[in-house]
C-alpha positions as a Markdown table, in Angstrom:
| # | Residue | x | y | z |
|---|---|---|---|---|
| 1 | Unk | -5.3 | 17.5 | 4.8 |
| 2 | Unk | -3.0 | 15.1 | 6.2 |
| 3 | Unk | -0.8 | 13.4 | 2.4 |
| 4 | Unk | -0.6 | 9.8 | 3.1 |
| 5 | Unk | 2.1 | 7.4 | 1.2 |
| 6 | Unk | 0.3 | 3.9 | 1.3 |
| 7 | Unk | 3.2 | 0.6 | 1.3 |
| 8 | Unk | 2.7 | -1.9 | -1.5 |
| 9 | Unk | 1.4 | -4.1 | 1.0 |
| 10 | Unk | -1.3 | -1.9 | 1.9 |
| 11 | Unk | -2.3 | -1.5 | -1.9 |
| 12 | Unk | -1.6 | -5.4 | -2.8 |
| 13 | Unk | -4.4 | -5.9 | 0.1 |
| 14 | Unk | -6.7 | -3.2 | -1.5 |
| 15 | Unk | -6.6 | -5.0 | -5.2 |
| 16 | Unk | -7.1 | -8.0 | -3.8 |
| 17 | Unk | -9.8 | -6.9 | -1.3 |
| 18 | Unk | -8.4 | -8.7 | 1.6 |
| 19 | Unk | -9.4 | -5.8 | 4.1 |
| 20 | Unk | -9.1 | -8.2 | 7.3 |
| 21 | Unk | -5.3 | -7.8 | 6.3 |
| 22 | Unk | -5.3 | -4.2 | 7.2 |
| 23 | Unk | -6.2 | -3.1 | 10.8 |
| 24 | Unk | -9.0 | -0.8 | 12.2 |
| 25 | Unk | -6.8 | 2.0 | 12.7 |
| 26 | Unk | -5.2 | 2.0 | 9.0 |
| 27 | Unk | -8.7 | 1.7 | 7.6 |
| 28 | Unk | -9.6 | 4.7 | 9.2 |
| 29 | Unk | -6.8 | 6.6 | 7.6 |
| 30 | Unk | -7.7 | 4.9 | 4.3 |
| 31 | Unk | -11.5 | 6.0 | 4.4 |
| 32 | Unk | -10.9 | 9.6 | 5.9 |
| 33 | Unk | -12.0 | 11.6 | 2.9 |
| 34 | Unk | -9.6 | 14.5 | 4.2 |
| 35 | Unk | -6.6 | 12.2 | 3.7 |
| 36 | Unk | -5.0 | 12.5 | 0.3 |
| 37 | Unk | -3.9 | 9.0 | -0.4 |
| 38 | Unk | -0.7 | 8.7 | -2.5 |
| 39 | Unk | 1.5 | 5.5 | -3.9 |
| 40 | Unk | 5.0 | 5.5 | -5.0 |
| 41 | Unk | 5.7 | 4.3 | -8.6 |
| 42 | Unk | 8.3 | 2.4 | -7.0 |
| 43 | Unk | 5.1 | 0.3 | -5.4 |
| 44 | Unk | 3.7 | 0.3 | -8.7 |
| 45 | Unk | 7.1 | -1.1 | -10.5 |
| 46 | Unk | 7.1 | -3.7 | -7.6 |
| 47 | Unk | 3.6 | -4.8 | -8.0 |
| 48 | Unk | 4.7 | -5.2 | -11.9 |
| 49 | Unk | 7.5 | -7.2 | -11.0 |
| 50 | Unk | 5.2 | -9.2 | -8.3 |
| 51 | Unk | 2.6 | -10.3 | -11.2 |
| 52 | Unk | 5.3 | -10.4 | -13.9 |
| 53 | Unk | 6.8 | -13.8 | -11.7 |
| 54 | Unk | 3.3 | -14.5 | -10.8 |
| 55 | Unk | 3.4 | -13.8 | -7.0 |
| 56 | Unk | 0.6 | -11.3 | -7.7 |
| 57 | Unk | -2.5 | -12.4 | -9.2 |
| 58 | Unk | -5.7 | -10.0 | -8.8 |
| 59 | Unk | -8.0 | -11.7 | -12.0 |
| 60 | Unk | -10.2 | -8.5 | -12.0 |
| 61 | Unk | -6.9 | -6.3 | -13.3 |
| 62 | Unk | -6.0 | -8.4 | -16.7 |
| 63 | Unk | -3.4 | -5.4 | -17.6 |
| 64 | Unk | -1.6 | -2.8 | -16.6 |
| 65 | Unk | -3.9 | 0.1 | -17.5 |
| 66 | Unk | -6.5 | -1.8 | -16.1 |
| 67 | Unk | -4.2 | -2.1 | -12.4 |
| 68 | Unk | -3.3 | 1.6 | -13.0 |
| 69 | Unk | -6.8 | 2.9 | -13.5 |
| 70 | Unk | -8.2 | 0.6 | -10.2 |
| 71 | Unk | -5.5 | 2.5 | -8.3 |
| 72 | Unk | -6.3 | 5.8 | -9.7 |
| 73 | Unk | -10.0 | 5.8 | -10.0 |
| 74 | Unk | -11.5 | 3.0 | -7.9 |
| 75 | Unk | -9.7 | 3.8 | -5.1 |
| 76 | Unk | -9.1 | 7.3 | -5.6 |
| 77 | Unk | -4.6 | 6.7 | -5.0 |
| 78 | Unk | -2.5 | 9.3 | -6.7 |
| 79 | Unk | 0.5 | 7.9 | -8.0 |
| 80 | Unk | 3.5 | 9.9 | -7.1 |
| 81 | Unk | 7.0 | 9.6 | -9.1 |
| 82 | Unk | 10.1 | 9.2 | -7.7 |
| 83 | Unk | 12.2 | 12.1 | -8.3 |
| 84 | Unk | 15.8 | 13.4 | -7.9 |
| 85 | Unk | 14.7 | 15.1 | -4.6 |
| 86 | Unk | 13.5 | 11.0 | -3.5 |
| 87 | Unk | 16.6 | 10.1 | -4.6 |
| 88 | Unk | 18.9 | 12.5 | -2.7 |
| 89 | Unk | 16.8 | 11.4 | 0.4 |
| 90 | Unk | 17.2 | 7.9 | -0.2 |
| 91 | Unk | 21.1 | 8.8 | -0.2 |
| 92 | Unk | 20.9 | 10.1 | 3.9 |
| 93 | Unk | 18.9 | 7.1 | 4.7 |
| 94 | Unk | 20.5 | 5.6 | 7.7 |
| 95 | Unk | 19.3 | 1.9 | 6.4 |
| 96 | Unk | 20.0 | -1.0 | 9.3 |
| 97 | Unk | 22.4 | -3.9 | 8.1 |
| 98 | Unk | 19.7 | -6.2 | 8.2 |
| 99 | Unk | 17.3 | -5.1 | 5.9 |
| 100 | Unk | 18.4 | -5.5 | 2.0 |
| 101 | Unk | 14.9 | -4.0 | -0.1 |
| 102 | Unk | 15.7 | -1.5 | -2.6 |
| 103 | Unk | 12.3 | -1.0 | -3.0 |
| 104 | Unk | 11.4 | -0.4 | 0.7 |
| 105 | Unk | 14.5 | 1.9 | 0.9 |
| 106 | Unk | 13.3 | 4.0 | -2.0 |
| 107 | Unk | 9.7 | 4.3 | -0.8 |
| 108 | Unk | 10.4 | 4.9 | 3.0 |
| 109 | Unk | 12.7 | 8.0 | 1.5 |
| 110 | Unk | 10.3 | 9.1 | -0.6 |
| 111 | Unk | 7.8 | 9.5 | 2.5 |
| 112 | Unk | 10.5 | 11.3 | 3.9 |
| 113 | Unk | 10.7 | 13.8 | 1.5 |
| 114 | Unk | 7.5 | 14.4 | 0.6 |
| 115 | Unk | 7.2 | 14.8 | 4.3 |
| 116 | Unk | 4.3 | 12.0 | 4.4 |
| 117 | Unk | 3.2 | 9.6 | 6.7 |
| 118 | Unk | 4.1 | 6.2 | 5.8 |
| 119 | Unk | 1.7 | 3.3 | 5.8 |
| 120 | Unk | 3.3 | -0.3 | 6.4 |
| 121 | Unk | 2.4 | -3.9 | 7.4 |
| 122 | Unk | 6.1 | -4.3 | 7.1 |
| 123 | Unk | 7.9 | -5.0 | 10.3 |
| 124 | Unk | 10.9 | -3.9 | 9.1 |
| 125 | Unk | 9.8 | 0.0 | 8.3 |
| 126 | Unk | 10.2 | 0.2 | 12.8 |
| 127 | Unk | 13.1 | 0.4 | 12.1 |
| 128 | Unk | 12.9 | 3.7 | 10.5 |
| 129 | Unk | 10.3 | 5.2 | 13.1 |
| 130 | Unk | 12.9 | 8.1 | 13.6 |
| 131 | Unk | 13.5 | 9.2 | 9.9 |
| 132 | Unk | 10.0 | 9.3 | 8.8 |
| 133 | Unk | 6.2 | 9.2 | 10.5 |
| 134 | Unk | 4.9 | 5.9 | 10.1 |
| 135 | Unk | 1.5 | 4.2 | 10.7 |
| 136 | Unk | 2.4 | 0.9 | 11.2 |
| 137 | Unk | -0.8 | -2.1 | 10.4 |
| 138 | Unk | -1.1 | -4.1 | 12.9 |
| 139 | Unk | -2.6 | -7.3 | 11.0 |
């Protein structure tokens, strides 16, 4: 069983079932049953934040139990905490001077850690192609 950490992106796009945003190849990671799919609550924090300014509107989720449970039991995503162990990967991330997100930073050394592969739209996560295994969405 392969333990996959899904990007916000990837779980912005589920919510909001715009599946033409994710490619064939990360679908097929999403819908192989022998995958254990797996979010950060940093994704979950950043989704918060994302509806709390209103960038992030799904009308189906009206709270945050309601967004929590979608994750959990309509998609079957097991929300993962970020823990000291995250953190003291996150401190031996060899982050490139051009990219700034806490967030991202956080998540991609929680994948690390955890020893998962990382699923990102996010162009910027190349960069880390050497710290941590990524499947990159080709939109």
């Amino acid at each position: 069983m392969a333990r996959i950490l899904l990007d916000t992106h990837i779980i912005v796009f589920l919510l909001v079932s715009e599946l033409d945003n994710i490619s064939k190849d990360i679908k097929l990671i999403i819908n192989d049953f022998n995958n254990q799919l797996c979010v950060s609550s940093v994704s979950v924090l950043e989704i918060l934040q994302l509806m709390r300014i209103k960038k992030f509107q799904a009308k189906k989720y009206n709270s945050v139990t309601a967004l929590l449970d979608a994750i959990e039991k309509d998609f079957y995503i097991k929300i993962i905490p970020f823990s000291k162990e995250h953190v003291g990967a996150l401190s031996t991330l060899n982050i490139p001077p051009d990219h700034n997100d806490p967030f991202d930073h956080a998540i991609i050394a929680q994948a690390m850690a955890e020893k998962m592969t990382l699923v990102s739209s996010d162009k910027k996560f190349k960069s880390y192609a050497a710290q941590v295994r990524l499947a990159f969405n080709r939109r």
